[in-house]
MARMI-402939 format. One record per residue: residue in three letters; x negated, y negated, z negated of N, C-alpha, C, O in turn. Coordinates in steps of 0.05 Angstrom, whole numbers. Atoms other than C-alpha are relative to their C-alpha. Layout:
N
ATOM  aa   n.px   n.py   n.pz  ca.px  ca.py  ca.pz   c.px   c.py   c.pz   o.px   o.py   o.pz
ATOM ala      X      Y      Z      X      Y      Z      X      Y      Z      X      Y      Z
...
***
This chain:
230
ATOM  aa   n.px   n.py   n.pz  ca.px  ca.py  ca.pz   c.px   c.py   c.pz   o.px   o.py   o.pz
ATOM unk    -19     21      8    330  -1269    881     -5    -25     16    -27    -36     17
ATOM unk     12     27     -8    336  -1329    917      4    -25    -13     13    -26    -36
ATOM unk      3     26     12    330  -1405    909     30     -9    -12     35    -19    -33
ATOM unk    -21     13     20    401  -1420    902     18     10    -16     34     -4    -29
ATOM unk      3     -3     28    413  -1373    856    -10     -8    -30      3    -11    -50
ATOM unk     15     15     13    358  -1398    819      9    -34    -12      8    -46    -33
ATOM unk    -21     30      0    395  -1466    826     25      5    -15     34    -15    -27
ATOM unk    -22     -8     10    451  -1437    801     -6      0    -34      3    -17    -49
ATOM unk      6      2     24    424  -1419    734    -10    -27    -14     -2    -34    -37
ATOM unk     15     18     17    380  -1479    721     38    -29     -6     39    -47    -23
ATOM unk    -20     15     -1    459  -1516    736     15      6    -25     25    -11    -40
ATOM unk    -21     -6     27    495  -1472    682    -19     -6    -28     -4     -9    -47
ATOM unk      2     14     11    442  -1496    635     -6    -18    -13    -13    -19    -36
ATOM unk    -15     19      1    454  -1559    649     11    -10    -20      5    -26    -37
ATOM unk    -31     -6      6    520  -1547    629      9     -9    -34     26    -22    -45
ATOM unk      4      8     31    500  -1549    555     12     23     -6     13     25    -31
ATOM unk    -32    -17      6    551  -1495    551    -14     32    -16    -36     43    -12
ATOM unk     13    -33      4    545  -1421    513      2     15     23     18     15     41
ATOM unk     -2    -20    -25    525  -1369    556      5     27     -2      9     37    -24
ATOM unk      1    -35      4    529  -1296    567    -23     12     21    -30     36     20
ATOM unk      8      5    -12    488  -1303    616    -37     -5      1    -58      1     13
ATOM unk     39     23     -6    419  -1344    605     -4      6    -29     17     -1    -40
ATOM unk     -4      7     26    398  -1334    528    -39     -9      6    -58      3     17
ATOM unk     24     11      5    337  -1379    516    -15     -2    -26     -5      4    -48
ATOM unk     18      0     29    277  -1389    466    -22    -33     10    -37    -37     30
ATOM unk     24     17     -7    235  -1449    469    -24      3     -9    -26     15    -30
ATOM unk     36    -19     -8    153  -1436    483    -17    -36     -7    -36    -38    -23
ATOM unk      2     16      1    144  -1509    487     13    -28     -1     36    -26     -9
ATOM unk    -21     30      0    172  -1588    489     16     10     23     40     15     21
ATOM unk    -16      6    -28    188  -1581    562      6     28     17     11     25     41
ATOM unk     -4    -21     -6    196  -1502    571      9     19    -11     -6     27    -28
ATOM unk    -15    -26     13    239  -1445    549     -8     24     23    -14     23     46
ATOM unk      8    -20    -21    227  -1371    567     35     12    -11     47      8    -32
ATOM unk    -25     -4     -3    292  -1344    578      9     34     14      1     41     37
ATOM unk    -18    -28    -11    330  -1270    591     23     -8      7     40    -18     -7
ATOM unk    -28      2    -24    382  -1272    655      6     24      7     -9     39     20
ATOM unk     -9    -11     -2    430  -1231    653     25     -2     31     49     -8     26
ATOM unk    -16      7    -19    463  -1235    728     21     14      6     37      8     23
ATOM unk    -21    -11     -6    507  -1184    721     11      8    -34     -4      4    -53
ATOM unk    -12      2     27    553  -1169    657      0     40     -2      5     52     18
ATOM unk     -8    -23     10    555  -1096    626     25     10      2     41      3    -15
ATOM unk    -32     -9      6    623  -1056    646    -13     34      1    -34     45      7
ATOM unk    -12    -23     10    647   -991    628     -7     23     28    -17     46     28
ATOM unk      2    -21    -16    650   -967    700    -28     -7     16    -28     -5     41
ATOM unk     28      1    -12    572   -983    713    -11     27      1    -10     42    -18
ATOM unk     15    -18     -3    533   -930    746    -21      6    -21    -32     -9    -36
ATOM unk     24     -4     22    486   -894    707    -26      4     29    -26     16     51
ATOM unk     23     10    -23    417   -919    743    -29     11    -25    -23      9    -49
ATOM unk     23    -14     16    343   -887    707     -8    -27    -19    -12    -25    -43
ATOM unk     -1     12     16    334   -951    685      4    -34     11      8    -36     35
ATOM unk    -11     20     -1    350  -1028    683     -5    -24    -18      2    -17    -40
ATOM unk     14     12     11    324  -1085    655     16    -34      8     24    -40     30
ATOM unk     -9     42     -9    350  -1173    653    -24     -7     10    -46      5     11
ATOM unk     31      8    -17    304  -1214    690    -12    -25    -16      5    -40    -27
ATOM unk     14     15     23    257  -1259    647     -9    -31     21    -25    -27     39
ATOM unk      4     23     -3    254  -1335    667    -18    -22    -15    -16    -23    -39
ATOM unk     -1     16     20    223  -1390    644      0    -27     21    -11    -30     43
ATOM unk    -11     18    -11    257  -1458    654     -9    -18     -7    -21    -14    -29
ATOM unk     29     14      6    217  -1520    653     24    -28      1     38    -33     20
ATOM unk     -9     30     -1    250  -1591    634    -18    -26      7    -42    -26     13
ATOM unk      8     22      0    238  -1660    638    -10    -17    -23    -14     -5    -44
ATOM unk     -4      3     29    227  -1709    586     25    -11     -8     28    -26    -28
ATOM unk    -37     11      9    304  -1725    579     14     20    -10     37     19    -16
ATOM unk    -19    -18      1    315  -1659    566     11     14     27     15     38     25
ATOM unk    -12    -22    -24    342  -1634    642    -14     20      6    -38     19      3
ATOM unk     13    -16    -13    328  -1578    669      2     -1     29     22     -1     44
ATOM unk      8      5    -27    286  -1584    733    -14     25     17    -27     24     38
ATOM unk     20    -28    -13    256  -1515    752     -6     19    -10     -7     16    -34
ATOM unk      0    -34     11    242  -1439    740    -23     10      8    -34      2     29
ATOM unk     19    -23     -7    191  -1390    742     10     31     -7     10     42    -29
ATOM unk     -5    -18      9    214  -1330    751    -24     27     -4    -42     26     14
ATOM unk     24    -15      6    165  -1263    717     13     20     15     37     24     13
ATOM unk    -13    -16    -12    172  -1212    764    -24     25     -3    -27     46     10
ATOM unk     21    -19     12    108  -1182    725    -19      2     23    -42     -5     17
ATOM unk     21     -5    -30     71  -1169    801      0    -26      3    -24    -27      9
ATOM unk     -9     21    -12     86  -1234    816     15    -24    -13     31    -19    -31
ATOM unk    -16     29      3    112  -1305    806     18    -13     10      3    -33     12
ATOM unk    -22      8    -16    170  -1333    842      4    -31    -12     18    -31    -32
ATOM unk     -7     29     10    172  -1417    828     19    -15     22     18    -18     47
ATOM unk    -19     20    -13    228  -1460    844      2    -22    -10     16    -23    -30
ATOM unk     -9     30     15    230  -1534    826     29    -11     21     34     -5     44
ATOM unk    -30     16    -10    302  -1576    839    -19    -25      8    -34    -37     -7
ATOM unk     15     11    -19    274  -1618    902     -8    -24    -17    -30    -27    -25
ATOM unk     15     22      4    279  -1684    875    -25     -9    -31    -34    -30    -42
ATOM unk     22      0     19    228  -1662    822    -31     12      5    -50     16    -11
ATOM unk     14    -11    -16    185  -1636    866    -34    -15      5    -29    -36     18
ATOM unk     14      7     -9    108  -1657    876     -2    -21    -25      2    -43    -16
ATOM unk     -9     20     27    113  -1699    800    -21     12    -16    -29     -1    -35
ATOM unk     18    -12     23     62  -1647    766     11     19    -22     -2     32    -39
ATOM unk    -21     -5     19    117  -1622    729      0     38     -6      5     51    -27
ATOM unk      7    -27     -2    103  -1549    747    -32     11     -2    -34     34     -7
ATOM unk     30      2      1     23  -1551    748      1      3    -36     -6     22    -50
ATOM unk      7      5     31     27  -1573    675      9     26    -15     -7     38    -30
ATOM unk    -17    -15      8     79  -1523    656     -4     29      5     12     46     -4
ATOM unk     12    -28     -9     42  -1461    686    -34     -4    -23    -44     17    -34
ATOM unk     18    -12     10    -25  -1482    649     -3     -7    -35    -21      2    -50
ATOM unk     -9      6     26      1  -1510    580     10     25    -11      1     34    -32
ATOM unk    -22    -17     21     54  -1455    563      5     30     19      0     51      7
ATOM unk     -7    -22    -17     75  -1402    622    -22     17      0    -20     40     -7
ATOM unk     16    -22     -7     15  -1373    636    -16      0    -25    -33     17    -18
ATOM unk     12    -11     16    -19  -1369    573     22     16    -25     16     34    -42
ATOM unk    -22    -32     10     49  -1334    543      0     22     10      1     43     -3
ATOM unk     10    -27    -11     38  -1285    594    -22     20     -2    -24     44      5
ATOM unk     22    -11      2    -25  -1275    576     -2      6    -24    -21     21    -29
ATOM unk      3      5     29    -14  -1280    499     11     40      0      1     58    -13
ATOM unk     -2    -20     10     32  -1218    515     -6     25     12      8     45     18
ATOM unk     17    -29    -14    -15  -1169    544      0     -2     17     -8     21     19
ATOM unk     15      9    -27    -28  -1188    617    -26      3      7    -33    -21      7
ATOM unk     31      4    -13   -100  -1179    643     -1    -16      8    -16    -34      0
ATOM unk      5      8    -27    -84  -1206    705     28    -10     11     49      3      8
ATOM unk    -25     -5    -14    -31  -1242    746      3     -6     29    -10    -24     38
ATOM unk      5      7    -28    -19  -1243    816     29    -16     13     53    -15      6
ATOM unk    -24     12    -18     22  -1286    869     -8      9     28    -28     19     40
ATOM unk     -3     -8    -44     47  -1279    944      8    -20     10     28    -25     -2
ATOM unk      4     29    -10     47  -1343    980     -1      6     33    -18     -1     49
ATOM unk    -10     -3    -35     76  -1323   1051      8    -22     21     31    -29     25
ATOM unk      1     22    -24     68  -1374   1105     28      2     10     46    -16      8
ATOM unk    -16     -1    -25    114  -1342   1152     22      5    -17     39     20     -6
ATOM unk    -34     -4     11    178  -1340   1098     -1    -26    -11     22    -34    -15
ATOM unk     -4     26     22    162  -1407   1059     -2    -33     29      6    -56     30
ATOM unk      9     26    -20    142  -1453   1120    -24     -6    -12    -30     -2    -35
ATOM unk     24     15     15     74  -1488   1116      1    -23    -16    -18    -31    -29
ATOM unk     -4     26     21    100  -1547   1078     -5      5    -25    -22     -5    -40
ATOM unk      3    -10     28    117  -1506   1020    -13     22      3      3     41     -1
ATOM unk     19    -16     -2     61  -1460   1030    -19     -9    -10    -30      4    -28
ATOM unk     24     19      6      8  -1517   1022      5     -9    -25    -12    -15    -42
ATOM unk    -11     12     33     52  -1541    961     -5     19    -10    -26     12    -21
ATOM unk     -2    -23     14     53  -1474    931    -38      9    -10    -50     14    -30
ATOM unk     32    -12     -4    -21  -1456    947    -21    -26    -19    -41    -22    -33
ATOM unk     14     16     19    -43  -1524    914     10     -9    -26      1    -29    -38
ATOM unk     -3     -1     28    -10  -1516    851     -4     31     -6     10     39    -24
ATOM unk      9    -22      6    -40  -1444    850    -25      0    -10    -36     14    -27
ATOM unk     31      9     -9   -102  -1468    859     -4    -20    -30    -18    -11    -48
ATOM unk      3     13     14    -98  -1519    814     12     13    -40     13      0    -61
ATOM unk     -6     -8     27    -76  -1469    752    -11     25      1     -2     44    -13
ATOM unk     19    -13      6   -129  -1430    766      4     30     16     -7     51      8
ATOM unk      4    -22    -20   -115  -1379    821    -11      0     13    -14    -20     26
ATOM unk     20     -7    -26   -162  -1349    866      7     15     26     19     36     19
ATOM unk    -11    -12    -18   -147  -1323    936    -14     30      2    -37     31     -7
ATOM unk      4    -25     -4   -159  -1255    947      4     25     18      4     49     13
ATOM unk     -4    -15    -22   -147  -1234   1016    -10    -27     19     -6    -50     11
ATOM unk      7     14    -14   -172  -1271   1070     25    -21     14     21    -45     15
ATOM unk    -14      9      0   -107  -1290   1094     15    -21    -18     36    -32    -12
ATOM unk     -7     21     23    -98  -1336   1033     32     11     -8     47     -6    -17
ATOM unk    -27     -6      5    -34  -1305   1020      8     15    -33     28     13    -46
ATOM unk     -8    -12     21    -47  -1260    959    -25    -15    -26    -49    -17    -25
ATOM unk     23     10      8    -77  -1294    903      1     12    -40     20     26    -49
ATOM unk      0    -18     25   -100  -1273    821    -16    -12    -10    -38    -20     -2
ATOM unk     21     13     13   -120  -1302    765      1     22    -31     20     31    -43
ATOM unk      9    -23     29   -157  -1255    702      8    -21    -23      7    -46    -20
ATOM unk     -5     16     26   -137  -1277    629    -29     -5     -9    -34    -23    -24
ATOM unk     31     10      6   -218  -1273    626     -8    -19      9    -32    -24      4
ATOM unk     16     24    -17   -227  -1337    669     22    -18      4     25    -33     23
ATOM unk    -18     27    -10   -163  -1378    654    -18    -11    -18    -36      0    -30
ATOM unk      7     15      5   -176  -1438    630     20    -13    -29     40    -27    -29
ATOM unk    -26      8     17   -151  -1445    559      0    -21    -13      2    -20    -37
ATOM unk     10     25     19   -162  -1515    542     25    -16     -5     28    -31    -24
ATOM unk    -24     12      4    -92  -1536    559     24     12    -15     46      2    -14
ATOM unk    -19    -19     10    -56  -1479    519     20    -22    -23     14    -31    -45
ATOM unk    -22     18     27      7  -1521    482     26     24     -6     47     26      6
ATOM unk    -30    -20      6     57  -1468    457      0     -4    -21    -17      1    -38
ATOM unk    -18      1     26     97  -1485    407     37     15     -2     58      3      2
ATOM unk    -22    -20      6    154  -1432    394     16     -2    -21      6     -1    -44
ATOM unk    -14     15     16    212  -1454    360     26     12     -1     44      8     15
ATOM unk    -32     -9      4    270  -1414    329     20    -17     -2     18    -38    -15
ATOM unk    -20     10      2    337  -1431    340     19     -3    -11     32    -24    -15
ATOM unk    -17      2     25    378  -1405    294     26     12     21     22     18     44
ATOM unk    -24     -2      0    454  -1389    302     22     -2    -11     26      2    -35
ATOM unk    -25     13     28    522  -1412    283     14     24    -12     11     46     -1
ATOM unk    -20    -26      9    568  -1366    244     18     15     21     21     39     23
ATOM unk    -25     -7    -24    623  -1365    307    -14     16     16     -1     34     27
ATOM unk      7    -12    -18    571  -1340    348    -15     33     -4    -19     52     11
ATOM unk      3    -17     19    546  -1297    293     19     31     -1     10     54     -1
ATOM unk    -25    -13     17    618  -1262    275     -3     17     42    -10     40     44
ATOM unk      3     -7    -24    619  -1253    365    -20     34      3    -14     57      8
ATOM unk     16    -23      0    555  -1213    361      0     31    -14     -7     53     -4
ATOM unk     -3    -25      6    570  -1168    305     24     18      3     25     42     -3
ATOM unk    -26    -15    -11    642  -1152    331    -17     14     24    -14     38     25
ATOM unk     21    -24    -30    592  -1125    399     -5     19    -10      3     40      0
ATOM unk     11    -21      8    561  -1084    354     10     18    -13     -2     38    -22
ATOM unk    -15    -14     20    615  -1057    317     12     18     27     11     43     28
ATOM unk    -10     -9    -10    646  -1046    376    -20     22     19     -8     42     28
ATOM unk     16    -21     -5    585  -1006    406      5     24    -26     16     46    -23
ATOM unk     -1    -20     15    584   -969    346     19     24      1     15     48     -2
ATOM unk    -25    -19     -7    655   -943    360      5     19     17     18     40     16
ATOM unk     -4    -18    -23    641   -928    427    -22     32     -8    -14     55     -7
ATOM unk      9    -28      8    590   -874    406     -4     13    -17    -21     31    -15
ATOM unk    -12     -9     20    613   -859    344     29     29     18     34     53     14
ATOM unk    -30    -23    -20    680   -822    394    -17     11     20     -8     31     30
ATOM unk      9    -21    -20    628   -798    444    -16     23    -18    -21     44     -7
ATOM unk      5    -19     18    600   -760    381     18     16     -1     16     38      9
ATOM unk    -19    -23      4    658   -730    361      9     21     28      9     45     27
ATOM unk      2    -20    -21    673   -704    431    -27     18      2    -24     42      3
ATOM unk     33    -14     -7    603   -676    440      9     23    -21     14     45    -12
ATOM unk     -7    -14     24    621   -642    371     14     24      5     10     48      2
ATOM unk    -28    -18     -4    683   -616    389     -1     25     30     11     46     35
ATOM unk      7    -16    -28    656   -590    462    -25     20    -10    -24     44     -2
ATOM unk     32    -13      2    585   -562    441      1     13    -29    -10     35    -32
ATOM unk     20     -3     34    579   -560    356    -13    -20     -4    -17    -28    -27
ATOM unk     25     13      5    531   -604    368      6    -21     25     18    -19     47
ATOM unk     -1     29    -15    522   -681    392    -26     -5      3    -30    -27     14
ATOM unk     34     -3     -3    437   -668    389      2    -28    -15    -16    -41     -6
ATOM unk     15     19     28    430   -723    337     18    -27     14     10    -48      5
ATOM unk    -14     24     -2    478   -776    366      7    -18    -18      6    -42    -19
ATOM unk    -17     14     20    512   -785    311    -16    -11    -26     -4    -21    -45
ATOM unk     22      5     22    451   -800    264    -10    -31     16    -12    -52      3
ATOM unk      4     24    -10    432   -853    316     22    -16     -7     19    -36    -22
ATOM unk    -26     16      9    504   -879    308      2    -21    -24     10    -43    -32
ATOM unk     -5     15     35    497   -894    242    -26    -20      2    -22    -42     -9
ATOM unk     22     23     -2    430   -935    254     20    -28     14     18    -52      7
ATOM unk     -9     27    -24    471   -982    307     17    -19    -27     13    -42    -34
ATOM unk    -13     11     20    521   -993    249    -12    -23    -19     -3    -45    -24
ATOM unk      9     17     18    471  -1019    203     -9    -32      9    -13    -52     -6
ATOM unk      8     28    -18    453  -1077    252     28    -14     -6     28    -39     -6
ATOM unk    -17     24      5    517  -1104    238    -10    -23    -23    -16    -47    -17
ATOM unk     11      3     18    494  -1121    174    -32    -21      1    -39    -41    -11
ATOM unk     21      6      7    430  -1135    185     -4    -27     20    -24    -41     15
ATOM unk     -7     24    -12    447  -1193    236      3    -24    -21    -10    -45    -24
ATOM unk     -7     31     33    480  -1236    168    -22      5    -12    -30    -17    -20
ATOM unk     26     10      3    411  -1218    144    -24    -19      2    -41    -30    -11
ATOM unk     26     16    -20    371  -1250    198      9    -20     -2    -11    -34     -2
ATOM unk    -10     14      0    415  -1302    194     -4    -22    -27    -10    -45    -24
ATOM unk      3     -3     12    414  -1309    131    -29    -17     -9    -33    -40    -16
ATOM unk     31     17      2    338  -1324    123    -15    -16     14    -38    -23      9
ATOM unk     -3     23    -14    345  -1370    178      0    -23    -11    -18    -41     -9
ATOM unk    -12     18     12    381  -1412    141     -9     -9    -20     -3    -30    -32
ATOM unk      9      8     30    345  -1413     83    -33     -3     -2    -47     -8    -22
ATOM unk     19     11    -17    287  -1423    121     -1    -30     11    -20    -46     11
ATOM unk      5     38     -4    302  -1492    144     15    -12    -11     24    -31      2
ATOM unk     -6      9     19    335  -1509     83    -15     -8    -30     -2    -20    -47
***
């Protein structure tokens, strides 16, 4: 993925706007971990073994903007700050407060980065390498290029996570369980064909009826949301 992609997202939200796109959770004051969705679900998508959103986490200011990303690429780290926030601390803090000890909270050993001279330039090489360094990475090839830090030797004195439900409105509510109704439909009719071709749909249609109940169980969650911070 590149940077102005990356730029791209941290712009839509900006935006303030609903997404379909970016859905966030906040981890901390000045960090949300976030699922990006860069492409939308259609009908005529390949069937691929498997597929997965890509997991972000977006790091503000104290005004509220958003100034920069980390993207989890599980092997690896990928950090982008928006320039003129650049060299402020703003990412140092935000890797040893909240990012990296969520990563570590959810089962991580170990995490590693790649810090390539010859693709980043040495400017942002030396930038990169001394906010690695400084959140507790160790080099691990002579080339300084690959580096790893154990959840046995971070340093957890700065751990601030505070995780903070959001909640949801009804409109966006009524949105979601129409999705699910409308999943339900769709393989609720690929049952009955299966049915009608074979006898048998091998237990589709028993799953079917689970998806259903999530309609439901959404105005649940919802539900004790609400009556949760009331």
């Amino acid at each position: 993925m590149t940077n102005r992609e990356i730029q791209g997202y941290i712009d839509l939200l900006n935006k303030e706007k609903e997404s379909e796109t970016i859905f966030t959770r906040q981890i901390s004051e000045t960090v949300v971990v976030a699922k990006v969705w860069s492409e939308q679900p259609k009908i005529t998508d390949d069937i691929i073994g498997n597929f997965d959103s890509y997991r972000f986490f977006f790091l503000k200011n104290e005004t509220g903007r958003y100034i920069g990303a980390v993207l989890d690429m599980n092997y690896d780290l990928h950090w982008y700050m928006v320039p003129e926030n650049r060299k402020l601390g703003y990412l140092t803090k935000a890797l040893k407060e909240s990012i990296l000890p969520y990563i570590f909270y959810d089962g991580r050993d170990k995490q590693r980065i790649n810090i390539d001279k010859n693709s980043i330039g040495d400017k942002f090489y030396q930038n990169s390498m001394r906010v690695a360094i400084e959140a507790g990475f160790k080099a691990i090839n002579e080339e300084e290029t690959e580096f790893e830090l154990l959840q046995s030797e971070f340093n957890w004195d700065c751990e601030n996570i505070e995780e903070l439900n959001a909640g949801i409105n009804s409109e966006r509510l009524e949105i979601l369980q129409k999705r699910v109704f409308y999943a339900y439909k769709l393989l609720y009719k690929t049952s009955d064909e299966l049915s009608m071709k074979f006898n048998d749909d091998n237990g589709l249609k028993n799953a079917t009826d689970e998806v259903k109940k999530f309609i439901w169980k959404l105005e649940e969650l919802k539900w004790n949301f609400d009556v949760s911070e009331n």
